[in-house]
N, C-alpha and C positions, 0 to 999 in steps of 0.2 A: 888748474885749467883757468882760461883767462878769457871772461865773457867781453865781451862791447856790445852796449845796451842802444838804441837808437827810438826817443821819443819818451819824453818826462810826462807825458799828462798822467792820467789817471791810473793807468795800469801801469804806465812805467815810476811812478814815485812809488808804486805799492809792490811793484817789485823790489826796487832798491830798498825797501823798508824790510820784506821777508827778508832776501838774503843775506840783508846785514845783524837780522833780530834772532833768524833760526839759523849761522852762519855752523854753528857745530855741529848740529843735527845733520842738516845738508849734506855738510862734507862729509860725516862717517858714512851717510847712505852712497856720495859718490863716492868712495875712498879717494877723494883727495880733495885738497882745498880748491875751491871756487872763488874767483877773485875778480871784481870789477874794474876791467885795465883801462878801458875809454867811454863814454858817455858822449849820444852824438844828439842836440837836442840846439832848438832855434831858442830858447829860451828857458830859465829855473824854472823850477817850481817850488814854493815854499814847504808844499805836503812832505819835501824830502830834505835833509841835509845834504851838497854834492861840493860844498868846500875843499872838500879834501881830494876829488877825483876830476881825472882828469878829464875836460868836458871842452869839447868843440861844437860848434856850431853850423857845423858842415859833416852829416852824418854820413858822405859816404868817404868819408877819412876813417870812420872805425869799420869799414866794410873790407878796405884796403890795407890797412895795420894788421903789420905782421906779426904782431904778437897776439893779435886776438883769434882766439880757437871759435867761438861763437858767436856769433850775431844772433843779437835779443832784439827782434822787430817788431816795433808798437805805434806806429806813426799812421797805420791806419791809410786808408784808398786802395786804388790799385793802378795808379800809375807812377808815381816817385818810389812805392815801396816795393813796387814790380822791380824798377833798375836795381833799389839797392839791393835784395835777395839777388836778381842774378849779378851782379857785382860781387857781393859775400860768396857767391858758390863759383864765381870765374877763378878767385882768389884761396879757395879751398879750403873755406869757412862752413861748419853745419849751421842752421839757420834755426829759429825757435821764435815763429811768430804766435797771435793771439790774433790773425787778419782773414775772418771768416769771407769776406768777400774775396780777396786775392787767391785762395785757398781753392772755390767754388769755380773761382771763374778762370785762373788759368793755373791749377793745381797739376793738370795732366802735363803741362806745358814743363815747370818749375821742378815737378820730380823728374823729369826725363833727363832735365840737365844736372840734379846734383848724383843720382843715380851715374853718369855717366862719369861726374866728378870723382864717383866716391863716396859724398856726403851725405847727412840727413837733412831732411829738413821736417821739422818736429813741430806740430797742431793743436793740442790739446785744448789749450785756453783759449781756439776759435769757433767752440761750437759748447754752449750751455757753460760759459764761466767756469767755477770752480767745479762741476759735477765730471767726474773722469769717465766718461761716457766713450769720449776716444780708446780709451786702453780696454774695456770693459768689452766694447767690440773686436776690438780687432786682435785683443790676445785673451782675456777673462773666457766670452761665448769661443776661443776657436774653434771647439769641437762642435761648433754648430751649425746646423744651417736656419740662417734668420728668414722666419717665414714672413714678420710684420715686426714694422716699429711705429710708433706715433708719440711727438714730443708736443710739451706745453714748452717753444724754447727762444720764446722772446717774454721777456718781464712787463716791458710795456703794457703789449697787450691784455697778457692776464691781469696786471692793474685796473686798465681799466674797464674790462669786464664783471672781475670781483667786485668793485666799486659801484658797478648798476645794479650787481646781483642782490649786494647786500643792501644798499641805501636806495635803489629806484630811480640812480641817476640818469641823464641822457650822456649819449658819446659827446658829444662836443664839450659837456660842462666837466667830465673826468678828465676827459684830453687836456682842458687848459689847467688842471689839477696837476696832472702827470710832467706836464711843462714846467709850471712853479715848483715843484719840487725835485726837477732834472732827471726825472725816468723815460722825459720822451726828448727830443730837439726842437729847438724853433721850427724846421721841417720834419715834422714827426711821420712821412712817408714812408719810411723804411720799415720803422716801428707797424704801424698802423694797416698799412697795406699787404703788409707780408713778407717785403723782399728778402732784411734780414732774417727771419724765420726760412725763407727758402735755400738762402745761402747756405744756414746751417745743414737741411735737410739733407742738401744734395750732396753735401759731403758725408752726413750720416751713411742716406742709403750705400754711395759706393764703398763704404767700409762693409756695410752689412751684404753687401749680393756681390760685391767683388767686380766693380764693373767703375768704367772709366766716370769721370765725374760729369754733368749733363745738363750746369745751370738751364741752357738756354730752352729744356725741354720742358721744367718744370710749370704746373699751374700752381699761379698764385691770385688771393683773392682776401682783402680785407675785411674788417670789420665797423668799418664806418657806417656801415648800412642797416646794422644790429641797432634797432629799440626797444627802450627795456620790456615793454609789453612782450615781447619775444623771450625775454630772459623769464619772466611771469609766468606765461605760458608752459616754457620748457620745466620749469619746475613744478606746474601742474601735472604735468605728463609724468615729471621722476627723473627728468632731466638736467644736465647743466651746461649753458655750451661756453666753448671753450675755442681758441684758434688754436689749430692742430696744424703740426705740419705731421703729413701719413704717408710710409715708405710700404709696398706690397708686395711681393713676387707671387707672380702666379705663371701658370701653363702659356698663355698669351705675352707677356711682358711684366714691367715694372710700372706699378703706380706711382709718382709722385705728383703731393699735393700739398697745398697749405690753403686754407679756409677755415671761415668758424665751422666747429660742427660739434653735435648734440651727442653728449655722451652719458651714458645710467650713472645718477648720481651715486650710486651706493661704489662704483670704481674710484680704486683711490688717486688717479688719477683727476678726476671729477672733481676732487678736493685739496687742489694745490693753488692757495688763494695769491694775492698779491700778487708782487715782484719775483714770486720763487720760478722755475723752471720745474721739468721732469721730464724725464724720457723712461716708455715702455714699451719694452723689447720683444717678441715671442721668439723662441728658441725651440727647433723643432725638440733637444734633449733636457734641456732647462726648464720648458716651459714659460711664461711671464716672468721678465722680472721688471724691478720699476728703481729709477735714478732718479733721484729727489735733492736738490738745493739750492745756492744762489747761482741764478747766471750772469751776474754782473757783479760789479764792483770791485772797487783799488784790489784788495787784498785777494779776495774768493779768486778773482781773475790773476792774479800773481801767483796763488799758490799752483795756478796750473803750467803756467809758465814757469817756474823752478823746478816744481816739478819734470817736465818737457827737460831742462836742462842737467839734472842729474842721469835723467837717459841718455841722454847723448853724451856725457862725458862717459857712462858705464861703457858705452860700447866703442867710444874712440878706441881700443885696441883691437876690435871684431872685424873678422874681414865681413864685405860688403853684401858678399851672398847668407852670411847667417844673421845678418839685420834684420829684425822685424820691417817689412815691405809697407812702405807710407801707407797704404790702402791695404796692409792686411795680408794682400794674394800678391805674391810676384807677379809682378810689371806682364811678366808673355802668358799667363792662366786669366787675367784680365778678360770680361766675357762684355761686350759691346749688345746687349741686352734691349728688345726695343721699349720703349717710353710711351705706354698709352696713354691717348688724348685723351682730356679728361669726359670729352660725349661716349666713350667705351668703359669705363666707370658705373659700377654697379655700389648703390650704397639705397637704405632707407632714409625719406623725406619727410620733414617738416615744412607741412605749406601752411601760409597762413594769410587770407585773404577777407574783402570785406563785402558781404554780401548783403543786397536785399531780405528781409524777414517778409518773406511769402511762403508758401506751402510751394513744397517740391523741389525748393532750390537745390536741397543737400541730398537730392535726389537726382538732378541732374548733373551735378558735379560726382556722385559716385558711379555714373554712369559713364561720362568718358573716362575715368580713371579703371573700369572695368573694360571697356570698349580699348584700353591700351597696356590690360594684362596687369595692371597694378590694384591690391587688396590695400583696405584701410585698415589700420590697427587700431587707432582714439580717436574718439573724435572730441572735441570742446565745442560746443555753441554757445556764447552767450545770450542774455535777454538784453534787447535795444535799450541805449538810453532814454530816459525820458524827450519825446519829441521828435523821436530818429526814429529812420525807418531801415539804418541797416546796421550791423553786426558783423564783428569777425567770427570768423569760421576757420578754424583751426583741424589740421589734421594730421596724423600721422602714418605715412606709408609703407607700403610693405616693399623690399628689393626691388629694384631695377634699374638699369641703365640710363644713365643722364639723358642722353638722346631722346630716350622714352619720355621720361619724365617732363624735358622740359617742351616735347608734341607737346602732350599731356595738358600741360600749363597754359599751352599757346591756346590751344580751345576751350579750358577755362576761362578764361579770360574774355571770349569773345563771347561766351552768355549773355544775355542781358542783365539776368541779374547779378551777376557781379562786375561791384566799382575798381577800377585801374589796376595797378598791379597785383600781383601776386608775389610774396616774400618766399624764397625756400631758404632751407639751410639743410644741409647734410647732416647726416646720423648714423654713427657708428658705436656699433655693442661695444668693443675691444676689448671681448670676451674667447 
């Protein structure tokens, strides 16, 4: 079988590196050899040797070559690699990207037409790098019904969270860390704010509830606003917070979400430091399980891509209805499921505010929090610095509804005795 690869950076030299180093392993798991017939890349890359292979400069000539059975898509966005996928599938090529945006955001679009072709188009290495998260859902759990998922599944972020947790840094001096060392971009937005973490998610959840893909529904919410005083506190509490993207089915709808949020350190979860990823699953017959490894990098992100490609040549002779369904559930059992806002969200809060040192303050703050159905579980007070006359005032809440919550906040806030904002972060058991 005769791949064309499209995009030498990173994952694509560490592709060509796997398939050329485990090229006999590969092939006995595909039964048949694997062969790299065209190479479609604007320019070398030294991380790989490609002397010997045929290499154009104009990737959508291996999309159109008729000898190529696969198209290996690594060039990343979603507009140039939008044309070429539907080029490769116009052409009646399976496709095998690692392009978690193109995936998220016009996935429903892109299986409708290779489905219609015939073909696959195969994901794996788009969501948590090398952790096979993809296949674990949608064929390992099938016998289940996934009640929740919540992943650690951007590297960036958990760098540089671990980084405050452990050393007491601020975000901004981790971030230009994470920079010089190439775990975030010169626009580290994607990273930092969520987006890529939500891309992922949203193709998690529709694996997991069987339902069309919903970027544009999803809340997303960064971590730039985390100081470490927050990370301090949360470990007084027994705490660790972590930026979570959380998938939920309930009676109502689907939750999806990505934010930081505060989870019992003693979860192992809680303890996935660095650059690593994890996703934890509940399964209503499994129970918890937990996905742990790199999601990023040349090789860990190649092996899911070879991976992806040995699939797809195993079932080149399968007709199309006993295919493993891209999302799991055949195309017409597809449940359009609605997408709760996140003010219908029910989670416990971390508030953490800076009040006057008077008698009765923490008194009138647990009164609108009573006055709006919400119970305290810890409280922290500190004693004022030398010279000060105020303090933070930390807390942690018992359930309720965003909406609640942030009333709740809005008349704290207008106290007198407490000064400007008030920080919350979400807190989830994931017990």
């Amino acid at each position: 079988m005769r791949v064309g690869l499209c995009g030498l950076g990173t994952v694509g030299s560490g592709t060509v590196n796997v398939l050329r180093r485990n090229m006999r392993e590969i092939s006995a798991r595909a039964g048949t050899d694997i062969i790299i017939e065209q190479i479609g890349a604007r320019r070398d890359n030294p991380a790989c040797d490609t002397s010997a292979e045929n290499v154009t400069r104009d990737i959508f000539d291996v999309a159109r070559n008729p000898s190529v059975d696969v198209v290996i898509e690594l060039i990343g966005g979603t507009t140039i690699a939008k044309e070429l996928v539907e080029t490769a599938i116009e052409n009646g090529k399976h496709v095998v990207t690692a392009n978690k945006a193109l995936i998220a955001e016009f996935g429903n679009e892109l299986f409708a037409k290779a489905e219609a072709k015939g073909v696959n188009i195969a994901y794996e290495a788009a969501v948590a790098g090398g952790i096979p998260i993809i296949k674990a859902l949608r064929e390992g759990l099938g016998a289940n019904k996934i009640e929740w998922l919540a992943g650690i599944i951007n590297g960036t972020g958990n760098f540089i969270l671990t980084e405050m947790k452990d050393k007491g840094r601020d975000f901004a001096d981790v971030l230009k860390e994470a920079q010089e060392l190439g775990y975030a971009e010169a626009d580290p937005t994607f990273d930092v704010e969520g987006i890529d973490a939500a891309h992922k998610l949203v193709i998690l959840a529709s694996i997991a509830f069987g339902m069309p893909l919903q970027f544009d529904k999803i809340f997303t919410e960064g971590i730039s606003t985390i100081e470490p005083q927050d990370v301090t506190f949360a470990e007084e509490l027994g705490y660790r917070i972590k930026h979570l993207g959380i998938a939920r089915q309930s009676d109502s709808g689907i939750e999806l979400r990505v934010h930081p949020t505060l989870i019992p350190e003693k979860r192992l979860i809680a303890n996935v430091d660095g650059v690593m990823n994890a996703v934890l699953v509940k399964g209503d017959a499994v129970g918890p399980t937990l996905y742990y490894g790199p999601g990023a990098g040349a090789e860990p992100t190649a092996s899911a891509v070879v991976a992806d490609v040995v699939d797809v040549v195993r079932s080149f002779s399968a007709a199309q209805e006993t295919k493993v369904a891209h999302l799991g559930f055949a195309s017409s059992s597809l449940q359009d499921y609605p997408v709760l806002p996140i003010e219908e969200i029910e989670t416990a809060y971390y508030l953490r505010m800076t009040a006057e040192d008077r008698p009765g303050t923490l008194n009138q703050v647990t009164q609108v929090l009573s006055d709006s159905g919400i119970s305290i579980e810890a409280v922290i007070q500190k004693e004022p610095a030398a010279g000060e006359s105020a303090v933070p005032l930390i807390l942690l809440t018992s359930r309720a509804q965003e909406k609640q919550l942030l009333a709740a906040v809005e008349s704290i806030e207008a106290l007198e005795a407490i000064q400007g904002k008030i920080a919350h972060i979400r807190v989830e058991a994931l017990g």
